[in-house]
Backbone as CSV, one residue per row, in Angstrom:
resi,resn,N_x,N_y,N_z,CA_x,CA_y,CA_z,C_x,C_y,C_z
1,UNK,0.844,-1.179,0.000,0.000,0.000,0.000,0.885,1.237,0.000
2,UNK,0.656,2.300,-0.991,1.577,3.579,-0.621,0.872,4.809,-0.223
3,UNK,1.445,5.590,0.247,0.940,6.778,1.012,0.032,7.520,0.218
4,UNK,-0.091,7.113,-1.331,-1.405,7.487,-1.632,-2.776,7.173,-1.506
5,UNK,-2.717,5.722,-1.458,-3.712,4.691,-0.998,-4.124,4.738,0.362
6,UNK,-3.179,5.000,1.205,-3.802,5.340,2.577,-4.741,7.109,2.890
7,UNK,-3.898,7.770,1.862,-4.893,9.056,2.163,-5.653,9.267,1.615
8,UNK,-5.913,8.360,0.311,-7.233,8.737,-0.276,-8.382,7.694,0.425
9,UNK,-7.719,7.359,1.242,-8.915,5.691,1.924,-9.393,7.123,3.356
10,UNK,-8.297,7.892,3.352,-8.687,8.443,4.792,-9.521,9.542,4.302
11,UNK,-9.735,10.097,3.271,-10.324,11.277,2.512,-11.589,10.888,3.042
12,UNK,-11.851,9.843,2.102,-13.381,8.816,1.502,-13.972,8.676,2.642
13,UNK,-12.896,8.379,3.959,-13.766,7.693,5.218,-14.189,9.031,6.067
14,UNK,-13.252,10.061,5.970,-13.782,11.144,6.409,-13.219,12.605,5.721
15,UNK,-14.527,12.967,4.590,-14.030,13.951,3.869,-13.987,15.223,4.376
16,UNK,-14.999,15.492,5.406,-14.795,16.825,6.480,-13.291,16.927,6.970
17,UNK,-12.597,15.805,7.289,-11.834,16.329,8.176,-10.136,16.863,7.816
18,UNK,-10.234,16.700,6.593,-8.532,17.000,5.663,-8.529,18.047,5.087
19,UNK,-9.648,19.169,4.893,-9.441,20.031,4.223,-9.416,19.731,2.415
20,UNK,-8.922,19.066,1.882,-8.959,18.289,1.011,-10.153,17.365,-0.080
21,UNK,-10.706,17.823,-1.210,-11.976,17.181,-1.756,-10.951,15.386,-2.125
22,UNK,-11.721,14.703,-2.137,-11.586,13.462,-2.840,-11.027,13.225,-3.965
23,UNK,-11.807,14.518,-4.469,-11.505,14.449,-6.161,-10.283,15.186,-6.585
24,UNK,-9.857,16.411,-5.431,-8.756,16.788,-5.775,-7.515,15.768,-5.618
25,UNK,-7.332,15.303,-4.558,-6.252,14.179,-4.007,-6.230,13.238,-4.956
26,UNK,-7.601,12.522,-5.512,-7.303,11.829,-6.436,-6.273,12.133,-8.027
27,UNK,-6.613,13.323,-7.999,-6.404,14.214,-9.728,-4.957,14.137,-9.181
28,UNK,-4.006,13.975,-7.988,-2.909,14.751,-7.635,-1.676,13.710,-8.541
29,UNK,-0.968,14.308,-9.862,-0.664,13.329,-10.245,0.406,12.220,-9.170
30,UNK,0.829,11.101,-10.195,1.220,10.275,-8.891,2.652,10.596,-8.406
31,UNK,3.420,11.372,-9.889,5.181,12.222,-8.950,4.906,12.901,-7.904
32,UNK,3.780,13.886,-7.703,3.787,14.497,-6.699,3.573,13.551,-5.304
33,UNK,2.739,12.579,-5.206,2.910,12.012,-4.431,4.110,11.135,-3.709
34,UNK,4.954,10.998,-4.985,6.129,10.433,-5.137,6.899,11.355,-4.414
35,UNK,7.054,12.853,-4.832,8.063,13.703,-4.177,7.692,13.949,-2.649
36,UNK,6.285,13.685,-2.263,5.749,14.092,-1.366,6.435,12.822,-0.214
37,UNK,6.347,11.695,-0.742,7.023,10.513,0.500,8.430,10.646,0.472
38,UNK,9.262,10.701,-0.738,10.615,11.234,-0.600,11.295,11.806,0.322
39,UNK,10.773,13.731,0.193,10.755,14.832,1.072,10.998,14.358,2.360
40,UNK,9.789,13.460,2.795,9.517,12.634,4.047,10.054,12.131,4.677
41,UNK,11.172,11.269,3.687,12.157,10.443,4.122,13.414,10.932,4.606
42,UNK,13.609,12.082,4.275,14.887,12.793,4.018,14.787,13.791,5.554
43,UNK,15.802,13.920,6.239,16.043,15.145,6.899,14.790,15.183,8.196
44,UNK,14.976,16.534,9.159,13.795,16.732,9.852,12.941,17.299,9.659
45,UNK,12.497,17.967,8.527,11.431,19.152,8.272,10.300,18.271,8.436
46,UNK,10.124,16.730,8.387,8.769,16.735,8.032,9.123,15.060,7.999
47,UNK,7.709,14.524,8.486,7.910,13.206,8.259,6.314,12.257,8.145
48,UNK,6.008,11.244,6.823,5.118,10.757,6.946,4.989,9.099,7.884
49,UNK,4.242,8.923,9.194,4.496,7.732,9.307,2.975,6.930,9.657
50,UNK,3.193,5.343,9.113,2.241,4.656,8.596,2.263,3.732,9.866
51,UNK,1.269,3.276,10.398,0.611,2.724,10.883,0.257,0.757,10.130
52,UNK,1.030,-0.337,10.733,0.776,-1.654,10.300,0.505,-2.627,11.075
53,UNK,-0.637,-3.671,10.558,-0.413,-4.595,11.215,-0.587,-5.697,10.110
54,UNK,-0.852,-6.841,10.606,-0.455,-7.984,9.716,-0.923,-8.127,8.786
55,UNK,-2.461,-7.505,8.380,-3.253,-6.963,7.523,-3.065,-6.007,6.727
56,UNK,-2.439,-5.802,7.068,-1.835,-4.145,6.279,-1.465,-2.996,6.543
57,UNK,-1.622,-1.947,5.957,-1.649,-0.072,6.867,-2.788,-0.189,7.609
58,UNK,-3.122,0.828,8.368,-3.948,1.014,8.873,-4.342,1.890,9.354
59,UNK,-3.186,3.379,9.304,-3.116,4.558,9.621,-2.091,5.072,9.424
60,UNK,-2.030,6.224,9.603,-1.203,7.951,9.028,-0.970,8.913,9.811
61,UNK,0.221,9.330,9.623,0.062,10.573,10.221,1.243,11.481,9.773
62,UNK,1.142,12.568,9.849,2.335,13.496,9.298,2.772,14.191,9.995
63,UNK,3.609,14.589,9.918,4.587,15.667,11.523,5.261,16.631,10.141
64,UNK,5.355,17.819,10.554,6.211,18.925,10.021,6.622,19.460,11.476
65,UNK,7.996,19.946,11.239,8.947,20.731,12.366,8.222,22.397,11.605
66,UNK,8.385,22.731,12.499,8.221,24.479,12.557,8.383,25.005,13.730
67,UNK,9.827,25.864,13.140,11.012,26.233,14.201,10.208,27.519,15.566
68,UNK,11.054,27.602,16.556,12.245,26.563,16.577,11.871,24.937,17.224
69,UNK,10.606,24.640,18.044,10.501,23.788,18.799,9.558,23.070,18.560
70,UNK,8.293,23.128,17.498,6.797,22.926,17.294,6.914,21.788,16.446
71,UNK,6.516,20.522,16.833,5.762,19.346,15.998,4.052,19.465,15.593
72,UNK,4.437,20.079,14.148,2.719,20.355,13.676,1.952,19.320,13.390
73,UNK,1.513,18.743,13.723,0.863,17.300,13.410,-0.505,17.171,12.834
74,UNK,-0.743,16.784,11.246,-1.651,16.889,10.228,-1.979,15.645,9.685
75,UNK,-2.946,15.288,9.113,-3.682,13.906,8.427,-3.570,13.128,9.472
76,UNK,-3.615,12.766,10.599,-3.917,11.520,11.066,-5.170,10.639,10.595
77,UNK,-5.469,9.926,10.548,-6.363,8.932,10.132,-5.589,7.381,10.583
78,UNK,-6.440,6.735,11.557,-6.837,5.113,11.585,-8.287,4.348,11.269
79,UNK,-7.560,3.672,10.788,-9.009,2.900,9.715,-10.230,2.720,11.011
80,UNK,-11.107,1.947,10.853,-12.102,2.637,11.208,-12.156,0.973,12.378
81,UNK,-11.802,0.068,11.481,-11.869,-1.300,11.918,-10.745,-1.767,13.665
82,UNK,-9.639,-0.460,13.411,-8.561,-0.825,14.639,-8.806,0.503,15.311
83,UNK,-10.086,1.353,15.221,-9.639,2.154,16.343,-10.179,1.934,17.635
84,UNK,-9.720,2.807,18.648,-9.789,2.295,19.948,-8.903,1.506,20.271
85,UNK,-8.042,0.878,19.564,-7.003,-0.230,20.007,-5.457,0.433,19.915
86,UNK,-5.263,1.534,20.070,-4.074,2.077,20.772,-3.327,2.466,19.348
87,UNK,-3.910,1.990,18.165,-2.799,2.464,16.796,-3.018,3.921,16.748
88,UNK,-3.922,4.972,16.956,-3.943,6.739,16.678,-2.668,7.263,18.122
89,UNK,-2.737,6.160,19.225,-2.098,6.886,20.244,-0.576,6.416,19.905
90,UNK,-0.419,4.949,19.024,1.062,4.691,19.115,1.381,5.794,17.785
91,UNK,0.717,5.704,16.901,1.148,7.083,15.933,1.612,8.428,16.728
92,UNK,0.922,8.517,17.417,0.948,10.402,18.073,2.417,9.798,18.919
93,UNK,2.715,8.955,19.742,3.658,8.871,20.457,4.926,8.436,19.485
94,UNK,5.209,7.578,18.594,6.038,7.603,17.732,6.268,8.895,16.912
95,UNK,5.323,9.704,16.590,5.435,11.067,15.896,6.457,12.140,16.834
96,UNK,5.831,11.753,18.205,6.656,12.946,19.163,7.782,12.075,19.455
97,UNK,8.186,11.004,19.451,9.660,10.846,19.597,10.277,11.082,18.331
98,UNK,9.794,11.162,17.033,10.583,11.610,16.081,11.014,13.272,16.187
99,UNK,10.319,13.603,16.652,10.670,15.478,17.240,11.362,15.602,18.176
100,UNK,11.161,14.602,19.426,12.008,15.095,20.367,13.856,14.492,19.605
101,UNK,14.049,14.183,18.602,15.074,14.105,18.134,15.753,15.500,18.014
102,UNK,15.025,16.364,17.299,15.274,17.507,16.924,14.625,19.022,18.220
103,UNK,14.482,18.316,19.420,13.961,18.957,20.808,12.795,19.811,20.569
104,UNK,11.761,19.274,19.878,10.673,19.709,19.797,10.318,19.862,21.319
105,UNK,8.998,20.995,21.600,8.814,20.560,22.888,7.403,20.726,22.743
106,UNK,6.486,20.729,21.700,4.902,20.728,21.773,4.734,20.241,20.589
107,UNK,3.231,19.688,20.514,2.944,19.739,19.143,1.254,19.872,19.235
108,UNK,1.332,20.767,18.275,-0.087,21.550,17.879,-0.602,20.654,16.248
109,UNK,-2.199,20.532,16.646,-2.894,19.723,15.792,-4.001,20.867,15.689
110,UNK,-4.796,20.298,14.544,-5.756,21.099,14.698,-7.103,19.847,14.216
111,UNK,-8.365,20.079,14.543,-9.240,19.103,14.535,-10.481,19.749,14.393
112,UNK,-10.684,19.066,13.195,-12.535,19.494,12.423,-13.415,19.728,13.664
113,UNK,-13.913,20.966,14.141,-14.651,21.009,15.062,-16.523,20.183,15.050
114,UNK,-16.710,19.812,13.453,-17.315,18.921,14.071,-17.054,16.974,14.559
115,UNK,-15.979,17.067,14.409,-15.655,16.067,14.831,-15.133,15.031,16.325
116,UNK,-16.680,15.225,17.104,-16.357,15.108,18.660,-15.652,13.789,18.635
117,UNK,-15.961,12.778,18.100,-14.664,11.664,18.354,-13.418,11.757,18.619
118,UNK,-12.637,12.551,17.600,-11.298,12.983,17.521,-11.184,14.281,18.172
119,UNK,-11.364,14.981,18.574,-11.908,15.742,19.680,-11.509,15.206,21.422
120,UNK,-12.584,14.383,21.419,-12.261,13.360,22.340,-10.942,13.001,22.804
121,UNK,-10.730,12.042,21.782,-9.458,11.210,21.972,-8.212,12.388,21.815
122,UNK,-8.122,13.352,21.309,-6.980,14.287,22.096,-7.025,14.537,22.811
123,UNK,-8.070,14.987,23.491,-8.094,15.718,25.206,-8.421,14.487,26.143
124,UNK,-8.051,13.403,26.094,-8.046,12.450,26.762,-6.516,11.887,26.446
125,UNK,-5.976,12.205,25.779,-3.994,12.058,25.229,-3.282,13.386,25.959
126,UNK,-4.104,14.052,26.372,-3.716,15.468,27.160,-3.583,17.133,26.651
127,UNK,-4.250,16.965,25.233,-3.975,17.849,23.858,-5.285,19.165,24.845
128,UNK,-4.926,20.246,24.927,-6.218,21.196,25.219,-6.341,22.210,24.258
129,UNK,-7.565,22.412,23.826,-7.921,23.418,23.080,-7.238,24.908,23.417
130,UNK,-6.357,25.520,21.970,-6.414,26.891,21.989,-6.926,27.593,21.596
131,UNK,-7.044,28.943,22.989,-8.157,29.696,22.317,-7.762,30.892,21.870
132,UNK,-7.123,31.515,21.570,-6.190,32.240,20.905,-4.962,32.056,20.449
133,UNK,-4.413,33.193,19.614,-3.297,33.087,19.159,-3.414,32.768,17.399
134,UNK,-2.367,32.667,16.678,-2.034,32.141,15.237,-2.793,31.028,14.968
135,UNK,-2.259,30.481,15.787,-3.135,28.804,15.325,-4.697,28.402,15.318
136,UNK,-4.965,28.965,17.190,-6.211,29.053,16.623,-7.192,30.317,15.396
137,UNK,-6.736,31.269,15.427,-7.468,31.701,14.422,-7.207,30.917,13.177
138,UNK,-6.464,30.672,12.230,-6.204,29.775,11.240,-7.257,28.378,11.257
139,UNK,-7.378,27.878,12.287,-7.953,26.818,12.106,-9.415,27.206,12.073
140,UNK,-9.795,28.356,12.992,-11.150,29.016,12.985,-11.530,28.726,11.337
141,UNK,-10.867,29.448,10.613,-11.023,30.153,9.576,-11.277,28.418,8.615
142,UNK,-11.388,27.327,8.865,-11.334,26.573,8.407,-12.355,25.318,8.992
143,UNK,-13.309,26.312,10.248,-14.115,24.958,11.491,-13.225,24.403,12.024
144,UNK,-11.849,24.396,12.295,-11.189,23.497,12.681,-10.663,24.168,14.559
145,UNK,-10.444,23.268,14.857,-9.915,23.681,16.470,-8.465,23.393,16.816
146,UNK,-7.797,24.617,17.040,-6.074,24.288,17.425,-5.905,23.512,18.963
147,UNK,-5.011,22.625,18.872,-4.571,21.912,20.313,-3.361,21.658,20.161
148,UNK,-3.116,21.544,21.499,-1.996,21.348,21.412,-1.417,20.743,22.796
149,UNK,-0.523,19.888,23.242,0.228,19.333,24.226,1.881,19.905,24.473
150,UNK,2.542,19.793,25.446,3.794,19.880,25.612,3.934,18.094,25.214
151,UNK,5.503,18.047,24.911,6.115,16.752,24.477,7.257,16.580,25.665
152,UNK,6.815,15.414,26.364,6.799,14.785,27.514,8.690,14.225,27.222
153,UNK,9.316,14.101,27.933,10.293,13.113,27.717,9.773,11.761,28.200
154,UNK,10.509,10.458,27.499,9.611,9.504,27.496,10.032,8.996,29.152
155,UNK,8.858,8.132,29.165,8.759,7.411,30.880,10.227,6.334,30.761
């Protein structure tokens, strides 16, 4: 499965929540997607990581650094069949040890405000809504809600 197949599965399953139409992601030719996992691979600016189990992918998630300390964390999606079973929280915790490489010390998400599930499950991971500032207006401007956590050193 490649990182196109997983985000257009995460589009379809929830098109509110990516910002993103279906139809655009689909049209996206496939180099760009190509340059897009590359990029990924390379360096700290940014990293895509996938979610497996014996079945296959099963989730996503993307981290961009934005200096000097901020893990921005965008597209998450777990399939619909493994959630609740700890794969959205081992993503978010593998995501922030890839930052605390580079001494990130928060990371700000932002989340479709109508989406109380995912909602939920951040502020139960310890993520609290911001209510001002850059981020949250930006996400305003989009229904979306900024959060964000400090990044813990690990136990």
């Amino acid at each position: 499965m490649t990182l196109r197949d997983l985000r257009l599965r995460s589009i379809a399953d929830a098109p509110d929540a990516f910002g993103q139409p279906l139809s655009e992601a689909q049209g996206r030719p496939e180099s760009e997607w190509h340059r897009s996992a590359r990029q990924s691979s390379h360096g700290d600016g940014r990293t895509w990581l996938i979610a497996e189990t014996d079945d296959g992918a099963v989730g996503l998630v993307q981290g961009r650094k934005r200096r000097p300390a901020t893990l921005l964390l965008f597209s998450m999606w777990v399939d619909p069949s493994v959630r609740r079973q700890r794969v959205g929280r081992s993503l978010i915790e593998s995501l922030e040890a890839w930052a605390r490489g580079w001494d990130a010390t928060e990371t700000i998400l932002w989340a479709y405000g109508g989406n109380a599930a995912a909602i939920r499950f951040y502020r139960d991971l310890g993520f609290e809504v911001s209510r001002g500032g850059q981020d949250a207006e930006s996400g305003a401007r989009f229904g979306a809600l900024a959060m964000r956590r400090d990044i813990l050193s690990p136990a």
